[in-house]
Residue frames relative to the residue before (quaternion, step in Angstrom):
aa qw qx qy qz dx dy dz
X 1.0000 0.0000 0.0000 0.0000 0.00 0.00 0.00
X 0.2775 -0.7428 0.5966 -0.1236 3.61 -0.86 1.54
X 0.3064 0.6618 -0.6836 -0.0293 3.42 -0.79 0.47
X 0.3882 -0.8245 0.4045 -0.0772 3.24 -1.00 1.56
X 0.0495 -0.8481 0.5170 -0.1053 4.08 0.11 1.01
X 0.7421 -0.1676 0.2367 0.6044 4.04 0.04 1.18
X 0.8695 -0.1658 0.2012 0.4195 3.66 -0.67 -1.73
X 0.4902 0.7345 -0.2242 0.4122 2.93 1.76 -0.41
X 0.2351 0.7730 -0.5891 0.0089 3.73 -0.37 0.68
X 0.2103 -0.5825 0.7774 0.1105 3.82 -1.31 0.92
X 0.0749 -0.6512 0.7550 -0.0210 3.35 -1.84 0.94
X 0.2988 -0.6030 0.6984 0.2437 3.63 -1.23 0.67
X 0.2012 -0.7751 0.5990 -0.0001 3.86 -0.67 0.95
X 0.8166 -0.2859 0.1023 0.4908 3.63 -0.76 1.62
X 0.7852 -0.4600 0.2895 0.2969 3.46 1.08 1.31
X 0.5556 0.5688 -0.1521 0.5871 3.84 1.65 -0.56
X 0.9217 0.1649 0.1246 0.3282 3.15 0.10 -1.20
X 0.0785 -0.7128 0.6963 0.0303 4.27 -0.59 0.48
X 0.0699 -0.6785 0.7282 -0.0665 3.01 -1.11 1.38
X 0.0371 -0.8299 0.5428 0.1235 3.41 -1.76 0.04
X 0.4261 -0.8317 0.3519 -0.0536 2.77 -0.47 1.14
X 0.0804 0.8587 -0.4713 -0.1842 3.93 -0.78 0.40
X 0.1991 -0.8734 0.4159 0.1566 3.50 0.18 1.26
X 0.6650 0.5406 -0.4441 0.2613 3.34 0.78 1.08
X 0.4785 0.4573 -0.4965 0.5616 3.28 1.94 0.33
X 0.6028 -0.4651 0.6275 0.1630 3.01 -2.05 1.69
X 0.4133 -0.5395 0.6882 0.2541 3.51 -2.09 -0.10
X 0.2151 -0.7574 0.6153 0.0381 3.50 -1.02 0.68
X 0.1686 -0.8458 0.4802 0.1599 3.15 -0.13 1.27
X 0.4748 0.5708 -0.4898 0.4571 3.74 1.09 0.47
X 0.6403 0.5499 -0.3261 0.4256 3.78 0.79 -1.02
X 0.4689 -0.6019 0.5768 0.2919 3.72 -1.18 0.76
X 0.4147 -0.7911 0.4115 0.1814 3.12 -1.11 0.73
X 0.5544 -0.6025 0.3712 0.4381 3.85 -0.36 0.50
X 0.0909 -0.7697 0.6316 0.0187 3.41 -0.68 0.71
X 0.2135 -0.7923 0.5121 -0.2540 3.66 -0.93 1.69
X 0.7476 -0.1230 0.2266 0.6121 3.65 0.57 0.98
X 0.2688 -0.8128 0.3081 0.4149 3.23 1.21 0.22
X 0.2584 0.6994 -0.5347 0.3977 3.38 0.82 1.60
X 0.2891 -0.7745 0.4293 0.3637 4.12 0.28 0.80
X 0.2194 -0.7420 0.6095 0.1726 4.30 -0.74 0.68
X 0.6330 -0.6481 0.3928 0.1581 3.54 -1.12 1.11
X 0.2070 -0.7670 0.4345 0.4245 3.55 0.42 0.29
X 0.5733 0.4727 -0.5160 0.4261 3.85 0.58 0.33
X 0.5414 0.5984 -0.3966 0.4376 3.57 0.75 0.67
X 0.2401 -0.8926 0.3796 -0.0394 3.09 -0.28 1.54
X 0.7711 -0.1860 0.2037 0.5738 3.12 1.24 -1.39
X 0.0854 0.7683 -0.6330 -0.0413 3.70 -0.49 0.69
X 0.1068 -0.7408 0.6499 0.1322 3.24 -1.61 1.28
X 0.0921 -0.8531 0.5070 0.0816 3.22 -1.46 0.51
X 0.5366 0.6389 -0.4269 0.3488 3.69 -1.13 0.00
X 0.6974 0.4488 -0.4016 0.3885 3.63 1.06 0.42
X 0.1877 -0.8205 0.4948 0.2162 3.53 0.29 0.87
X 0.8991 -0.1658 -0.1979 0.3535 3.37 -1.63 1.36
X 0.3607 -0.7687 0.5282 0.0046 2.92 -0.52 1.81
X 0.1998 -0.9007 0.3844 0.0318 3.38 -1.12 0.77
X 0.5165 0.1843 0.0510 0.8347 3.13 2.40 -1.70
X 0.1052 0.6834 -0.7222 -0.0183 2.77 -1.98 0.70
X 0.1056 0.8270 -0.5310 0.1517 3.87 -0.05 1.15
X 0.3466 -0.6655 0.5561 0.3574 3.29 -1.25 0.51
X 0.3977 -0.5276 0.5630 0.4965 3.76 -1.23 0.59
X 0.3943 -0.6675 0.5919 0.2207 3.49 -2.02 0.83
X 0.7828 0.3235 -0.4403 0.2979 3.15 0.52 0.46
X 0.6189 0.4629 -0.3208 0.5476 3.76 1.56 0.09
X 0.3663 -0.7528 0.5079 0.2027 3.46 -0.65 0.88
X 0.8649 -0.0577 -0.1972 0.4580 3.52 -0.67 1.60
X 0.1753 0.6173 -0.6716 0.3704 3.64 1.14 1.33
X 0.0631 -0.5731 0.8114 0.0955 3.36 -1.66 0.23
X 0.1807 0.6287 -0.7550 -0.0440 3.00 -1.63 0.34
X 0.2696 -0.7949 0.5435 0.0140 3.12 -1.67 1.25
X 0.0805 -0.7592 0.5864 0.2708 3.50 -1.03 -0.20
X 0.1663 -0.7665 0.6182 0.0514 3.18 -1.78 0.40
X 0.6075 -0.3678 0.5668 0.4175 3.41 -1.57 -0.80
X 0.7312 0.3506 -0.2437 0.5320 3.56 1.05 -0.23
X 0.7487 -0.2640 0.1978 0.5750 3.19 0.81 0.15
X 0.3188 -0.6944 0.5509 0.3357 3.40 -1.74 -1.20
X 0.3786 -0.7965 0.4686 0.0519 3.32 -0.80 1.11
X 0.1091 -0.7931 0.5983 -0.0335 3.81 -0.53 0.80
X 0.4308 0.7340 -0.4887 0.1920 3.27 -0.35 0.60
X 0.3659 -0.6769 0.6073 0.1979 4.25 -1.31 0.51
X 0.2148 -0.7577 0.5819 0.2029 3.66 -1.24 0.49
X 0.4369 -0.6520 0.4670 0.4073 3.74 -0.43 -0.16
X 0.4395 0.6588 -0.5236 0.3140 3.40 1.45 0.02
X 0.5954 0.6787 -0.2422 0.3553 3.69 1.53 -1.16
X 0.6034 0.6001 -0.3748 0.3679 3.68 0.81 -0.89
């Protein structure tokens, strides 16, 4: 599940997890890469939320620019990143 904005993509991941993504920044193979847990993070990776267990909806709100709100089996989660502004 994908919900898609211009460059902006959010994914619900194996049902666990919303990531977000910005498929218009390029890699630079001169730039050091981000290192995470000492797992390396893509620089199109914006934000990953977690802790709601099988995701179902993912929509932006239409009138606030970069609200998400989700639903789950655990509940539902509302929430904005500053990656969005």
């Amino acid at each position: 599940m994908c919900v898609c904005v211009c460059l902006l993509r959010v994914c619900a991941v194996w049902l666990l997890q919303i990531s977000m993504w910005d498929t218009a920044v390029e890699s630079d193979p001169q730039e050091k890469q981000e290192m995470f847990n000492g797992k390396s993070v893509p620089p199109q990776l914006l934000f990953v939320h977690q802790g709601q267990k099988n995701i179902k909806e993912l929509n932006w709100h239409p009138q606030i620019p970069g609200l998400l709100l989700s639903t789950a089996e655990s509940g539902f989660n509302i929430f904005k990143t500053i990656s969005t502004e």
